[in-house]
C-alpha positions, -999 to +999 in steps of 0.1 A: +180+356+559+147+351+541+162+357+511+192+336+514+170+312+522+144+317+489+175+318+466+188+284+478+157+265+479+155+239+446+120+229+430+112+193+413+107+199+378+103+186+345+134+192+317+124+201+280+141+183+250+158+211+229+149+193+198+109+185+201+101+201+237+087+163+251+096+157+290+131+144+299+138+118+315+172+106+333+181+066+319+193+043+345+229+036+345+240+068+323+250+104+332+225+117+308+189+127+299+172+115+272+141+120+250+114+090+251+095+107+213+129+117+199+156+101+214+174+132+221+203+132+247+215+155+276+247+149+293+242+159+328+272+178+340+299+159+366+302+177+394+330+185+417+306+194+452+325+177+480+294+156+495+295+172+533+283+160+566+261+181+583+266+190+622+236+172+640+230+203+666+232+231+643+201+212+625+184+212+655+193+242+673+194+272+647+178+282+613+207+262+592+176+239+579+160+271+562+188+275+546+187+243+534+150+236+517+141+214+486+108+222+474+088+194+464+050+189+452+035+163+474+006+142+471-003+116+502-021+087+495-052+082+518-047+047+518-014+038+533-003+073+541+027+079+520+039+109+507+058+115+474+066+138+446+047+142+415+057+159+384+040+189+370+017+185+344+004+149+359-035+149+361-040+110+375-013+086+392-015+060+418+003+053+449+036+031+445+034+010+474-001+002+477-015+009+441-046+035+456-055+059+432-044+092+442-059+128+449-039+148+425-062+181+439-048+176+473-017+182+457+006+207+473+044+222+478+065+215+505+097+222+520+120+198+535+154+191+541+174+191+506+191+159+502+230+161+497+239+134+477+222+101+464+224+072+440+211+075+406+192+046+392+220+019+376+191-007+365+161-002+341+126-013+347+131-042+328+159-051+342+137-050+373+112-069+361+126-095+353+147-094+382+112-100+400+102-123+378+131-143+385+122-143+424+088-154+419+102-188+399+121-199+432+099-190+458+093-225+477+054-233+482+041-208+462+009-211+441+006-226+410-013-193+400+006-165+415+034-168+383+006-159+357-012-133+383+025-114+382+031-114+345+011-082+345+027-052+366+004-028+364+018-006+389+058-006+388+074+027+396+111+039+403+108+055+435+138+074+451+137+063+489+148+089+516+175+081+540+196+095+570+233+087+579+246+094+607+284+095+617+293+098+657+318+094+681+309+075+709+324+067+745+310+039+769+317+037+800+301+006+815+301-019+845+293-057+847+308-092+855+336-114+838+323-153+840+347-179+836+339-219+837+351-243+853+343-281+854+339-302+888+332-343+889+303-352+905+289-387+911+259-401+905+233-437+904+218-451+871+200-483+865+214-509+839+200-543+832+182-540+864+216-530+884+219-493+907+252-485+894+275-454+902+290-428+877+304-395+877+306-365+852+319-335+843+293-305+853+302-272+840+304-245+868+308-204+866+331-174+887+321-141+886+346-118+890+336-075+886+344-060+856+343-024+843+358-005+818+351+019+788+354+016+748+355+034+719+340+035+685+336+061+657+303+053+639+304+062+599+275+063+578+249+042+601+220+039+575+188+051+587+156+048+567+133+078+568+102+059+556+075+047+574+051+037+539+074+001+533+080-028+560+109-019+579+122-060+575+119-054+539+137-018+538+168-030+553+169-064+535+179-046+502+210-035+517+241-035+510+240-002+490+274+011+478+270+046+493+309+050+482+294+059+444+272+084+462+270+117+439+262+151+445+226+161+446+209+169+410+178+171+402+180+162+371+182+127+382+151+128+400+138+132+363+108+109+354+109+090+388+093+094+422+107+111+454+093+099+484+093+127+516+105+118+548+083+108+575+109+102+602+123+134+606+164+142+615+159+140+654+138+105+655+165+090+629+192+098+653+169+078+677+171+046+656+208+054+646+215+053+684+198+016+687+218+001+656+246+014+675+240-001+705+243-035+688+281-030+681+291-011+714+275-046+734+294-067+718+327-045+722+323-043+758+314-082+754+348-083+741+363-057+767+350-079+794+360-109+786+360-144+798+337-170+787+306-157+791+295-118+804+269-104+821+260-061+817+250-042+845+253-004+842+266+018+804+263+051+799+269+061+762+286+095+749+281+108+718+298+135+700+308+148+668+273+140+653+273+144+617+241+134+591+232+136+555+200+133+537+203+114+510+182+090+485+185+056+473+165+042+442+141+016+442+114+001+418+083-004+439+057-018+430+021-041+443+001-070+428-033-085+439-034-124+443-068-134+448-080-102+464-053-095+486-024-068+479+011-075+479+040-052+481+077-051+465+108-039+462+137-039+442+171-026+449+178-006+417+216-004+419+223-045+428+188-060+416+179-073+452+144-083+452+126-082+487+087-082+493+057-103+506+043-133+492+013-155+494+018-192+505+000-223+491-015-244+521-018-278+497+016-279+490+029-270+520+004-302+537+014-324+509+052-318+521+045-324+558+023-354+547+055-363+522+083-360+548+058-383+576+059-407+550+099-412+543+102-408+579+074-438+586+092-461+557+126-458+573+109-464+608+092-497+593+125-508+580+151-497+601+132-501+636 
């Protein structure tokens, strides 16, 4: 078994150019590695691999995740705690998502969990950049002086972010109540011109009635991300991704960009799978119950069949200091989503309360 396990582990590494022996480096939106000094090219081969779902349990209950190990040299940033790959050769870097200098002696290999499949890079770093660029123009009360801070990026790297999905059956059985409304008059006294006059109305009025019941749902590829060095808001926010155009693992696409490690590890994913779940299976047994409005008392949630891959999704990362204060952000780098956090301008957002008071006070003055 140790052997097995030796012979199917993968290492990050650098790829030579045939022609002038420079670094290769995999270009966004090709199949193909290509030579920054030269401009040599290397067609990286397609791939037949069938992209597999794991079983869940055999991860956690056996030695299948020896079997499985991607070696990767790791650096963590002391700042912010985040652990990614860096390339052989590199003697100084800096953390992507918080810009710290990093420790390249405390350098060292690790194991994890190889991913199965991922999404190369579609969009350059230009691209990106100016897709950021194009952000900053339309963010409402913003600084005057935050568009000439950004103009230079110092720290802008293409980062391959890890992820979990997680397929399951599930069965819910559950127990609750079924409301229904109903509308009754009722009378009652107002005053008008000085008068104690009687009215009535319609009040709205709810039946209970007992409800239980079970549903169903089969759960594919509930995205789960496995990285605890971005804000969580952020993370999800540059979703959709069109895991459909997922590929095969190759390393060779992890050429001249930045693998993050996983910091939530398979179990604790599940964990957070289980809670996006729990969204959909309320509202079917919303629906299942009923009625105009529901009420849930008791569920109890199966699941089975529980299937995951590890797999990574590209991303240019990157922070900027705006008067002594770091911000952080992201850009999809398949769709060009931008996502990230942003300082606000306190004058401009006074002079608009101060400008809305004042249209409100004219139309008071002449419509009152």
């Amino acid at each position: 078994m140790e052997n097995e396990s030796k012979e199917q582990q993968h290492v990050v590494d650098t790829f030579g150019c045939v022609e002038c022996g420079a670094d290769l480096k995999f270009s966004p939106n090709t199949t193909q590695l290509t030579c920054e000094y030269c401009g040599a090219k290397n067609e990286i081969p397609a791939s037949n691999e069938e992209i597999q779902e794991l079983k869940f349990e055999d991860y956690l209950d056996n030695d299948s995740v020896e079997q499985e190990q991607f070696e990767v040299n790791i650096v963590k940033c002391d700042t912010c705690g985040a652990e990614s790959s860096l390339e052989p050769n590199i003697v100084s870097s800096s953390c992507p998502y918080c810009a710290t200098p990093l420790i390249i002696n405390n350098a060292h290999t690790e194991s994890i969990i190889q991913p199965k499949s991922l999404l190369p890079f579609k969009i350059d770093k230009k691209e990106a950049i100016a897709a950021f660029k194009t952000w900053i123009n339309k963010l409402w009360f913003a600084p005057n002086a935050l568009k000439k801070a950004v103009l230079s990026l110092d720290h802008f790297k293409g980062v391959y972010l890890p992820f979990w999905t997680y397929d399951s059956d599930t069965s819910t059985s559950y127990t609750g109540q079924r409301g229904e409304h109903y509308y009754v008059t009722e009378s009652y006294t107002s005053t008008e011109n000085g008068k104690t006059v009687t009215k009535t109305r319609q009040v709205q009025k709810t039946r209970w009635y007992f409800a239980s019941g079970q549903v169903n749902h089969a759960f594919d590829d509930v995205l789960v991300s496995a990285s605890e060095s971005l804000p969580k808001k952020q993370v999800t926010e540059l979703e959709p991704w069109d895991l459909e155009n997922l590929v095969p693992f190759n390393s060779k696409y992890l050429s001249g960009f930045i693998t993050e490690k996983y910091q939530i590890n398979l179990e604790n994913g599940f964990d957070r799978a289980r809670s996006i779940m729990e969204n959909k299976i309320t509202s079917l047994i919303n629906r299942d119950i009923g009625g105009d409005v529901q009420r849930i008392h008791t569920r109890n949630t199966n699941y089975s069949a529980v299937t995951f891959k590890h797999i990574l999704l590209p991303a240019y990362v990157s922070a900027y200091k705006f008067k002594g204060k770091l911000y952080r952000f992201l850009v999809n780098a398949r769709t060009g989503e931008v996502q990230g956090e942003r300082p606000w301008s306190v004058t401009k957002i006074v002079l608009a309360v101060l400008g809305v008071a004042a249209i409100i006070g004219v139309i008071y003055f002449f419509w009152g």
